[in-house]
C-alpha positions in Angstrom: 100.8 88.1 97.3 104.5 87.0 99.0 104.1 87.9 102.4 106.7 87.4 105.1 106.8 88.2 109.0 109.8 87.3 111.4 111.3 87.5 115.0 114.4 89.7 115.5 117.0 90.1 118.3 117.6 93.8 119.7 120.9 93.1 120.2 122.9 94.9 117.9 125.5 92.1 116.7 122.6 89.7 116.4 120.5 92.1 114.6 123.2 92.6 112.1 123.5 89.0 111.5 119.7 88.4 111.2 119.0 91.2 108.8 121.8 89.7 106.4 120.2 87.1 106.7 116.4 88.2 106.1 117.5 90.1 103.1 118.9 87.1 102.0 115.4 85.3 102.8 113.4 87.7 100.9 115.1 88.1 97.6 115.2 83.8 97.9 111.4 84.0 98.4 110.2 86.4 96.3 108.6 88.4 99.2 106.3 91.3 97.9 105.3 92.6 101.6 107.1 92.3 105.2 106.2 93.1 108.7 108.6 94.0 111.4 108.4 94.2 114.7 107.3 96.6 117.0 110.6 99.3 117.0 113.1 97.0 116.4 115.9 98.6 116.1 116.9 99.7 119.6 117.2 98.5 123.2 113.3 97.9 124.7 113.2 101.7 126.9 109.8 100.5 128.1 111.5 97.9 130.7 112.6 101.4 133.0 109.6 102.4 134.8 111.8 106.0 134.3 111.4 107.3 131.3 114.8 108.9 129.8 114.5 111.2 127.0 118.3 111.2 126.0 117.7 107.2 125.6 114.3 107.8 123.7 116.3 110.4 121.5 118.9 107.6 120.7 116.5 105.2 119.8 114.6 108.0 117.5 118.3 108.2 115.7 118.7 104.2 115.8 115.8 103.7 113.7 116.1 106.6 112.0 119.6 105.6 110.7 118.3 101.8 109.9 115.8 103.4 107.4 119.3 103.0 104.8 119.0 99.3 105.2 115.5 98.9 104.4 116.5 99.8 100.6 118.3 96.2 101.2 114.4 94.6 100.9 113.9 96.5 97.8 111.4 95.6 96.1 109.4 94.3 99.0 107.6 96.9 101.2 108.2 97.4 104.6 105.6 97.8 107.3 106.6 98.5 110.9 106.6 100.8 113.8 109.2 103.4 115.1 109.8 105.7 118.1 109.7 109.5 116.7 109.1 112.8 118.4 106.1 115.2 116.9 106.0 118.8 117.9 107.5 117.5 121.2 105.5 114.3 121.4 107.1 111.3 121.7 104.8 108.5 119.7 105.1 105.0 118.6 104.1 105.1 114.3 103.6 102.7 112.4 104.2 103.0 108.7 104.4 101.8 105.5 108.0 102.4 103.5 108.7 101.6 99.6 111.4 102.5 97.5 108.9 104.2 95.6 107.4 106.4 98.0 110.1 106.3 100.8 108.7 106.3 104.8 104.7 106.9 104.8 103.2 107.4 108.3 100.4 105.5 108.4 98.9 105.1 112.9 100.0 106.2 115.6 99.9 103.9 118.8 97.1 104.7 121.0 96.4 101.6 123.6 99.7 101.7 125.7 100.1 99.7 128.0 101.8 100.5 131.6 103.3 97.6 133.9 106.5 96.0 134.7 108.5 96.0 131.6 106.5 96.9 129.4 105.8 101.2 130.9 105.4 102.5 127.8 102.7 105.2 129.1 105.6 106.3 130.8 107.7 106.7 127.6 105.3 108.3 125.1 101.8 109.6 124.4 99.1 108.0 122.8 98.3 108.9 119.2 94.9 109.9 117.7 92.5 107.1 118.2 91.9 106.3 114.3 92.2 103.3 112.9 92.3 103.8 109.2 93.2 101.2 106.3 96.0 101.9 104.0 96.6 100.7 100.2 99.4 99.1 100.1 100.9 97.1 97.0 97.6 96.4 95.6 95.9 95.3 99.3 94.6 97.2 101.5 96.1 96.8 105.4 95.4 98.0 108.8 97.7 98.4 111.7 97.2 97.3 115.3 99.8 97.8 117.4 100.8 94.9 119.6 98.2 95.7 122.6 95.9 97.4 119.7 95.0 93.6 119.0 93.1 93.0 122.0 90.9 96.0 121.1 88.2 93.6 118.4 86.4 96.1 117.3 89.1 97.6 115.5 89.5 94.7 113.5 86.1 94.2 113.1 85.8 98.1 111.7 88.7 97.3 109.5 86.9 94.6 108.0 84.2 97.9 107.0 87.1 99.0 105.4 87.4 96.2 103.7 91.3 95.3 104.4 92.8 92.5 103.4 96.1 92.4 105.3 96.0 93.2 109.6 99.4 93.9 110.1 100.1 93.4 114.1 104.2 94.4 114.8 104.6 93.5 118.3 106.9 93.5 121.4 106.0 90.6 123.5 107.2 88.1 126.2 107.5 84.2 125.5 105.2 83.2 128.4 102.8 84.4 126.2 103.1 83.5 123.3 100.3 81.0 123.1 97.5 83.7 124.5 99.1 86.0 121.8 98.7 83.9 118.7 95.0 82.7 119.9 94.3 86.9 119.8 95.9 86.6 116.0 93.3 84.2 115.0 90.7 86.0 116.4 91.5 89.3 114.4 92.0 87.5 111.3 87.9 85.7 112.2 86.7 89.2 113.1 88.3 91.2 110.3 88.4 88.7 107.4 91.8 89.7 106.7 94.9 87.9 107.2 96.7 88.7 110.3 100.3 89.0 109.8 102.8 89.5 113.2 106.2 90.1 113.9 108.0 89.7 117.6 111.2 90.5 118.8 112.7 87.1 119.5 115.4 85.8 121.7 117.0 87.2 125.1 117.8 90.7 125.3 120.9 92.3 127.2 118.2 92.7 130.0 118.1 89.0 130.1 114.2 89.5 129.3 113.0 86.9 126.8 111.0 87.9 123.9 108.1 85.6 122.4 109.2 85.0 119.0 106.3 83.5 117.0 105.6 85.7 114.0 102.6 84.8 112.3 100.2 84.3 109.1 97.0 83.5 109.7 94.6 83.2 106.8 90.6 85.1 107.3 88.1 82.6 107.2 88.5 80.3 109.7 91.7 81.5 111.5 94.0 78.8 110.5 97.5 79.5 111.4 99.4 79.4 108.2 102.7 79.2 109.7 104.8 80.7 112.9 108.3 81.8 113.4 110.6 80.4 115.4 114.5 80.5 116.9 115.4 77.5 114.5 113.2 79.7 111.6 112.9 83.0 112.3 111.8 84.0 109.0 108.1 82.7 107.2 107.0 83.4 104.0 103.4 82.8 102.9 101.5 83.0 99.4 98.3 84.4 100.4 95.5 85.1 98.2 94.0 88.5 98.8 90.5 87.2 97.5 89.9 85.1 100.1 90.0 88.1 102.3 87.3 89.7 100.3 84.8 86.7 100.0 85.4 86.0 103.8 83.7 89.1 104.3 80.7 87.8 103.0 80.3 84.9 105.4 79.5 84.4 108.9 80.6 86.2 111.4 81.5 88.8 109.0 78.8 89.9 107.6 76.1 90.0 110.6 75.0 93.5 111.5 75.9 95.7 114.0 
């Protein structure tokens, strides 16, 4: 499978320019699957320690309104996260979109975390706590959501599932970029799936600069297949979805709980 992940700027003229530009990257590449990052599409709300529901509304209908251009991708499905409101709820899902089967919800955000510039317990409500696998294209994925990494035993019970793709969207800062890809490799160890991350990238309007480094890491030994950067913001990856199902035979994989 042609997978590709990517940083992107949430500045709108940027963002314009960069999706051109990865549309033009995926038909090049062939990509079967991409991951976005985590609600991409609007200014970060979480930096306001004040929630607004008027801005949270206005990124609901940013996002909503960008769901047009993923047809651009077509035929390559779409995983990502957006803001929506549910029966009054505002929520961070993730989901899975195809042209086939249109916008899927697929996990709802339920580790948030709450500290300068990044409030987002401030700005919505946790989901249900399940963690459930998805098929997707002929794999079968799982979603953590940015600070849902850190969590390892949800990769590890993904690996139960038997997935073969993590898929991480995220919304983190460059001074930790390093800490953040070391916490990839780990999930793709624990899981035996590759671990596929996308970042915002670049400096926002905040002047807040975003981490970049979108990743592919492959599920055996955690090797980093490839990373994003400002110079390359967009990686694809062949990845071979039966490595992810032998990893799960080997050590630490298969070992009991």
């Amino acid at each position: 499978m042609r997978v590709t992940v990517c940083e992107l700027s949430d500045r709108r003229h940027k963002l314009e320019t960069q999706w051109t530009d990865l549309v033009d990257h995926c038909r090049q590449q062939r990509s079967e699957l991409i991951v976005l990052p985590e609600m991409p599409f609007s200014p970060w709300l979480a930096r306001s320690e004040v929630a607004d529901q008027s801005g949270w509304m206005s990124a609901v209908i940013e996002h909503e309104s960008w769901r047009k251009a993923l047809m651009d991708l077509v035929p390559t499905v779409v995983l990502g996260s957006d803001p929506i409101v549910d029966s009054g709820t505002n929520l961070n899902e993730a989901y899975v979109w195809s042209a086939v089967r249109g916008y899927q919800a697929a996990h709802r955000k339920y580790y948030l975390p709450d500290e300068q510039g990044f409030w987002e317990a401030h700005w919505y409500e946790r989901g249900p706590k399940e963690f459930l696998a998805h098929e997707v294209a002929g794999a079968r994925v799982g979603f953590l959501l940015c600070t849902e990494m850190w969590f390892t035993e949800h990769a590890r019970a993904y690996g139960r599932q038997g997935v073969d793709i993590l898929a991480v969207p995220r919304a983190t800062g460059l001074s930790s970029a390093d800490k953040w890809v070391a916490g990839g490799r780990a999930a793709a160890v624990t899981s035996g799936a590759f671990c596929l991350s996308s970042n915002r990238g670049g400096i926002d309007s905040a002047g807040f600069e975003w981490g970049g480094h979108g990743w592919i890491i492959e599920p055996e030994e955690g090797d980093v297949l490839g990373v994003t950067s400002q110079s390359e913001p967009f990686l694809t990856v062949d990845i071979d979805l039966e490595m992810a199902r032998s990893a799960k035979k080997t050590y630490p994989r298969y070992v009991a709980e």
